[in-house]
Each structure stands twice: as C-alpha cells, then as structure tokens.
N, C-alpha and C positions, 0 to 999 in steps of 0.2 A: 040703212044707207047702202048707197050700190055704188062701186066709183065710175060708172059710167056717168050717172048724175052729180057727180062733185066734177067731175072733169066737166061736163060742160058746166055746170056754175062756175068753175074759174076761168071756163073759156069767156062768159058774160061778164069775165070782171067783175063778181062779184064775191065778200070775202066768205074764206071758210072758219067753222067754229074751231075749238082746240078739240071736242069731240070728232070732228068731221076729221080735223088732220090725223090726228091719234088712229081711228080707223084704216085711215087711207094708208101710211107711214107702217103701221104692224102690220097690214094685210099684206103689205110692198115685203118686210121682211121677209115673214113665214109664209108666203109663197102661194099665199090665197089670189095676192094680184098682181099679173104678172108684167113681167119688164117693159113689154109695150103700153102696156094702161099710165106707168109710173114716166116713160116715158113722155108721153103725151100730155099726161101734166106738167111735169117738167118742161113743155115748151107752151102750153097755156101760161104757166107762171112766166115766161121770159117776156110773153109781147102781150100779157094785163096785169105783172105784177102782183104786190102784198101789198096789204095794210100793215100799220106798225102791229096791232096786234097777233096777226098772223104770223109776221117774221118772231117777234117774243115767244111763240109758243111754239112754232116749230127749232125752233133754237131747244127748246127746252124737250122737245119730243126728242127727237136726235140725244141729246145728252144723256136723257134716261134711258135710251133704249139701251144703253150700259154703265157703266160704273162712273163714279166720279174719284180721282184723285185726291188725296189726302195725305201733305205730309203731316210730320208728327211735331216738328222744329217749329213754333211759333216767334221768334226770337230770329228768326233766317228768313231774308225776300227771296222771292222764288219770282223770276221774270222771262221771259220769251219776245222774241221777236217775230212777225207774218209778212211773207211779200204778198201780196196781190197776185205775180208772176210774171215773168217778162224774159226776155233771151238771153241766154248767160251769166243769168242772175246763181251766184254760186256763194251771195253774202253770207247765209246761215253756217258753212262750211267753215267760217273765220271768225262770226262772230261768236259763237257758241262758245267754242276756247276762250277765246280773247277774254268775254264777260266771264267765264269761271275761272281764268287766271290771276283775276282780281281778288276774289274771295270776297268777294262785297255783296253777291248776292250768286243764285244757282239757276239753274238752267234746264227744267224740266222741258222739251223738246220734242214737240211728236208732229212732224210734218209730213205730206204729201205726194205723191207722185208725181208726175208730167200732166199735165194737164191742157190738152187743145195744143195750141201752138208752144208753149211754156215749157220750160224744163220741170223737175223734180226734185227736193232732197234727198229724196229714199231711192231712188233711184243712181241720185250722184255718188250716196255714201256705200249704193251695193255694187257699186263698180270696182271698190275696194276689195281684191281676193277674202272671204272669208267673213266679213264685216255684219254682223247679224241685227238686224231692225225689229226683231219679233219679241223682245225681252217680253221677261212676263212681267207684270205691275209691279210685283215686289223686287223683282231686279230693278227695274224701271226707280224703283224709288231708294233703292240702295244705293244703286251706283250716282244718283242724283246728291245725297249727302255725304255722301265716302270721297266722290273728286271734284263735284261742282257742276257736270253735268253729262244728260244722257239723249241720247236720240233715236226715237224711236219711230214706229208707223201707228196707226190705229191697228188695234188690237179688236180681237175677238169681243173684247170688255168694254174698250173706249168706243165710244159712238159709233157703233158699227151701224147705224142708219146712211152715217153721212158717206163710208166707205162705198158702200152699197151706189150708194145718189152719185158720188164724186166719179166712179166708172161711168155712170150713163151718159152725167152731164157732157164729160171729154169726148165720147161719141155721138149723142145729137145735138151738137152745135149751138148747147143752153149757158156755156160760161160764162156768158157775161153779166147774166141777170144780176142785178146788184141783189135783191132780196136773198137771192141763193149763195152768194159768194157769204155773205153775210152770217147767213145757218152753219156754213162750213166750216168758215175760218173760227166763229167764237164758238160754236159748240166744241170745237176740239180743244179750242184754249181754256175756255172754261171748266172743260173736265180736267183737265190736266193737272190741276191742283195751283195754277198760279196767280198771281196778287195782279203781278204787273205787268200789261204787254205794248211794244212796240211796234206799228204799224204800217212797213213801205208799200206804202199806195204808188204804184209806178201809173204811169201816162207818156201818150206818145204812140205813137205807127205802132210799135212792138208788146204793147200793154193791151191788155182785155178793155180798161178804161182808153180811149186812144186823143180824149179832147181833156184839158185841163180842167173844164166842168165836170165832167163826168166823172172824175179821177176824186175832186171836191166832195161832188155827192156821196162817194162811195166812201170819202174819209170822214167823213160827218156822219153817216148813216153806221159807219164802223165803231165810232165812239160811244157813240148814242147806244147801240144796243148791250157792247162792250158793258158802257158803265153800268148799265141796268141788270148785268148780268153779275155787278160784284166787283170787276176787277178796275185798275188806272190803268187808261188807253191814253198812249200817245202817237198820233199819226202823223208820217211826213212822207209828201211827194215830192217824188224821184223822174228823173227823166230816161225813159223810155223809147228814144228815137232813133237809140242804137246797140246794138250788144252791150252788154253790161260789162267791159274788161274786152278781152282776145281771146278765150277759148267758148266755143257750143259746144256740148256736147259730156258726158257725161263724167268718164275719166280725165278727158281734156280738162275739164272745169275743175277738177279735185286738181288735178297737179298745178292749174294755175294758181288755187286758192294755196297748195303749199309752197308757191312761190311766194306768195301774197306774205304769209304766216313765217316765212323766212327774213323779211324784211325788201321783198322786192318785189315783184308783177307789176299789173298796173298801176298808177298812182289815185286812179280814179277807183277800182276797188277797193285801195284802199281805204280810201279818205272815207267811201259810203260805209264801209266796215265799222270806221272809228266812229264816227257821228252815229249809226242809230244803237252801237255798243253804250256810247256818252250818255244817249235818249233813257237808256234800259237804267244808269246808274244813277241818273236823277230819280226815276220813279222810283228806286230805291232809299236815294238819300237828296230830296225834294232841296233843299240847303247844301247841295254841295257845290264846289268851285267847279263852271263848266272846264275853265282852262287848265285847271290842276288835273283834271279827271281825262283831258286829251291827253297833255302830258304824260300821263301814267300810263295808259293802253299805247302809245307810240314806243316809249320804251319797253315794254310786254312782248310785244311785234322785234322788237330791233333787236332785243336781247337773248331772243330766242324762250320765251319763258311760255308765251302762248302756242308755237307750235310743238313743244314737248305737253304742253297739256292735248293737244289736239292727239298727238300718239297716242296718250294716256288711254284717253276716248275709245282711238280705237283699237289699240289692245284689248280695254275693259271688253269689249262689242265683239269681241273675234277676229277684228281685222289684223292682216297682213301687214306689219309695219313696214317690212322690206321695202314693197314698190313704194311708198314714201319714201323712206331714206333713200332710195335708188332708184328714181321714176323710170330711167332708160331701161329697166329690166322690165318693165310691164307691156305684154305683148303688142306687134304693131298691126295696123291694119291693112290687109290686103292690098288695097288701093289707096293710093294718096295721090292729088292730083293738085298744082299751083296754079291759080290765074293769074296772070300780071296784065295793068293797064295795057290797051291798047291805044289808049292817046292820053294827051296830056290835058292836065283842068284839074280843079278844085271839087274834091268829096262836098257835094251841095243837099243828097237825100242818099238816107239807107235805106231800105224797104224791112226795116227791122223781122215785120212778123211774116214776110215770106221767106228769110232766111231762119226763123222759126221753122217752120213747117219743111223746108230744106233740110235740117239735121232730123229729122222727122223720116222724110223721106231717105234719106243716107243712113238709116237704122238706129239711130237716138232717141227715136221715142217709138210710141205705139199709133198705126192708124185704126187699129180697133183692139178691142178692151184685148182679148187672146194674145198680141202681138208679144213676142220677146228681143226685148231690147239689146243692139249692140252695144258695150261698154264702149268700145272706144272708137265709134262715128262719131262724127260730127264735123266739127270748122274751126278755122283762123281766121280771126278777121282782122288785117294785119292795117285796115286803113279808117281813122277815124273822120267826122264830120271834121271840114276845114281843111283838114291834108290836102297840100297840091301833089299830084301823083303825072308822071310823065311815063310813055309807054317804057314797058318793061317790069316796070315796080309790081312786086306783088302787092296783089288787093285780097285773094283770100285761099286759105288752103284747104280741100275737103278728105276727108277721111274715109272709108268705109270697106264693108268685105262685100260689099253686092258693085260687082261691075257695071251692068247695067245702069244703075242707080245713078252711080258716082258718072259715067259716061253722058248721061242724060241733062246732069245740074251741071258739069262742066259747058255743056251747049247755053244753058240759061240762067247761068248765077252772074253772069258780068250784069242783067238787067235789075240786079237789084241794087244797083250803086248808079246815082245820077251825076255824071259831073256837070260842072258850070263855068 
C-alpha cells in the first residue's frame, strides 16, 4: 500500500478497507506519513466522503490507537454531553457541575480545543490560573468517583489519533465533513468509559452545520454510529444564529458560565444548560419525572449547590479558585473598545461565524496550530436578534492586547449586525 494511491482512490470516491485505513492512520502517527499526505486526505474525505463502513472502522482505528476507559462502579451511570461547536457555547462549563451535583449519575469529561471558527473547553477551562487538563487516567478516573466529575483533554493514551487529525482539520478547512466530526466526537466518547451521551448539534450562520438539514444529517449519522459503538445517544438541535449568551471569548465565557452557576447570566444559557443536563438524567433513569428532574437542577443552580461543585472541580484540577470567587481580580486586557449603534432599527441578522473568526482574530483562538491563545480576548455582544437599538446603544464590546487587531475589527465589526 502507498498513500499516495489511497489518496487518490478516496479522491475517486471510492471506499477504503479497515486495512487500508489502519495503514494510512499508523503511518500518519509514527511519522512514516507526513502532515501534508494526511492532509490531503483529509480534504479528499470532505468533498467524496465515507461509507458507513469506513466511518465504523475508523472510529474504531482512532479509539485503539490508545486506551479505552474503564470504570470499576458497575452499579453508577457514567454520562457526558458533545456540542457540535458554535460561538459562545460555554454550556459544558455548567453543565458538568450541575449533572454531578445531582449524584444521579458522573461525568467522565474529555473535550476539545477551538476548532475553525468555534470556541474550546480546554481552552475555556485553562484560562483558569493553574487549572490542569492533563490528568493522568487514573487521576482521570479517581477524581471521576470521589466528586462526580472530571475534565480532561485527550491524553497521550486517549485517541491520540484523533488529537493528531483534530489539529489539522482546524487548519485545512475540513471541519465540517460530517464523516469526520463523527470519528472525533464518538471515538473520544466511546473511549471515555461512558454509557450515556448527549448530543447538541447546533445549526444556523454560526454552526459548522449552518442549514437545519444538515444539522438533521449530522444528528442522525451521530446516533447511528453512537449506538453501534455501545453507548444511549440522545441528540438535540440548538439554534446557532447567534452567540450562545454575551461572552466570546475564553475567560469572558468561564466568568459568564459562573454567572450562570450563580443563579444568574443569561436566561437562555441557562435554560440550554437545564435541558440537555435533564437529556443526560433521563438516559440515566429512562422513567424519570422530566418535570421533577427540571425542578431539582433549577434549585441546584439557585441554591448555590452546583457552583460550589464547579469550585470542587477546579480545585481538584489545580485551578485558582480566587479569580472565581473574585472575577474583578483576573487580569484586564490591553485594549477594550465599545461600539454603539449608529442608527436606530431592529437586530434583523448576526453574522454569527464571522464574529467567530473575529475573537479569533482579537487572540481567542489560534489561526494555525503554533498560535498561543490570549485568555482574556474576545467580545460582548450586548444585542440580541429582535432588540430595537437606536444610535448610541452598545451592540458589542471587544477585548484584546494586540492594538492593531482590536483597531482593525473596531472599523468592521458594526458589519456583522443587520438592522431592519
């Protein structure tokens, strides 16, 4: 086998065996074939796709090419929640607590970085002073039955295939392929050690999926391989046409989520909090009261019961609890800059995913894989679809320590709000 000749047979669209991928995938590892080859498949797969066979057994490459998780608790559900990705999506940050505050079921955790225009967990949580994502498996699995849950990155052990792939993909422009979101998101779940996962398939301008179809296919094709891999997948789409809440941006997004966790921020982060935390305790306990089970996570939230678990966390993890309990202590940025309308009319479009790529550019994310991320760029985006806004109103506020940057999207960020 050469992968110059697998690459072109999946340029022909035609599929590869579990031999052919197994070669291609370990030769990608250890370094026989190099980033550009893996590349170029990588965007062969985006515009001729997989067969179901192909996606099942690269699923399965990726997951062996390290360890599988294994608690020891048969008698304890073990369940996780996946976004898709989308702008301001900081839900994992609240829900996480919230479902280990219950003691209904735990919360083994291993998510992702920034991806394309999308924000990160791993990223949101290491904005946190001190906050460590690298646990080893058995910390990973201790601190998972000792408090109810843990959050981690891909490890050395966990699917280090897909780490590998997940870097490339966010730089050649392949994230949306459904076949590959697919490899990504359930080989990590599935190694993870967990029963049950819930699944926000965002859609909309700001979503990788950007049409309700496509959002469909992607939550069908998510269950489908899901279930065949073992675990209860439940999927629900989310609307994606506008920041998820008021903060982008990495520490901006933790201190709204501990707004959130306090009993206040937005009401629409919250409410997607409660619901797919609800999603996670059904596949738990399939016969339970939906209403009794909103109920309980609202007072969790109110009573302060889930943001002291969320400390727990990140004590357990290394983090700095301080700038939590005292956000105004966590450093500011350089430059901050407010735009206020310039005329009056009704928020009628967001341009969701180029104020993506805007906290991107203001140092929130990476434009190639090397980049190091500023914590605390990003945005406000102080006006939702429907707001009538009349000149002067702030519409959005940006962050960042590169001048330049922030001078640059001050000139072009009013274009990404349409009024009517």
């Amino acid at each position: 086998m050469l992968p110059y000749s697998l690459i072109e047979k999946k340029q022909a669209g035609k599929p590869l065996t579990v031999k052919e991928w197994d070669f291609f995938i370990k030769g990608f590892l250890t370094g026989k074939i190099p980033a550009y080859q893996m590349s170029t498949m990588l965007m062969a797969i985006y515009f001729r796709g997989m067969e179901e066979e192909e996606v099942t057994a690269l699923i399965n490459i990726v997951i062996d090419s390290g360890i599988r998780v294994r608690f020891d608790n048969p008698d304890v559900f073990y369940a996780d929640k996946h976004s898709t990705g989308g702008v301001g999506d900081k839900i994992s940050l609240i829900l996480a607590p919230l479902a280990a505050s219950t003691g209904r079921l735990r919360v083994p955790m291993i998510s992702g970085r920034a991806l394309g225009h999308s924000g990160g967990t791993l990223d949101k949580l290491e904005s946190i002073p001190g906050f460590r994502t690298d646990l080893s498996i058995e910390d990973f699995k201790k601190q998972t039955d000792a408090i109810g849950c843990a959050l981690i990155g891909q490890t050395d052990k966990i699917c280090p295939a897909d780490r590998e792939l997940y870097a490339l993909r966010d730089v050649t422009a392949t994230v949306r392929s459904i076949p590959l979101i697919c490899v990504s998101i359930l080989s990590k779940k599935i190694a993870e050690g967990i029963q049950g996962l819930v699944l926000d398939v965002k859609s909309g301008n700001g979503a990788f999926m950007q049409t309700e179809e496509d959002a469909e296919k992607l939550a069908k094709n998510l269950k489908k391989f899901g279930e065949a891999g073992g675990l209860n997948v439940t999927p629900i789409i989310t609307d994606m046409n506008q920041p998820l809440g008021e903060a982008v941006g990495n520490w901006l997004e933790v201190r709204e989520s501990v707004d959130v966790l306090k009993g206040g921020g937005p009401e629409e982060v919250r409410d997607l909090s409660i619901r797919l935390t609800e999603e996670m305790i059904l596949l738990a306990e399939p016969n339970a009261d939906r209403k009794r089970i909103r109920t309980e996570l609202e007072t969790l939230i109110d009573n302060g019961s889930a943001y002291e678990k969320f400390l727990e966390i990140v004590e357990a993890q290394g983090g700095d609890v301080s700038v939590l309990e005292n956000p105004d202590s966590y450093p500011k940025s350089k430059y901050i800059a407010l735009i206020t309308a310039e005329e009056e009319g009704i928020v009628k479009e967001i341009d969701t995913y180029l104020l993506g790529l805007d906290a991107i550019y203001l140092g929130a994310g990476r434009r190639q894989s090397s980049d190091k991320i500023d914590p605390k760029a990003g945005m406000l985006v102080h006006v939702r679809l429907g707001d009538k806004v009349k000149p002067g109103d702030p519409v959005i506020t940006l962050f960042s320590d590169n001048e330049s940057a922030i001078n640059e999207k001050v000139k072009e960020i009013g274009d990404r709000f349409l009024l009517g």
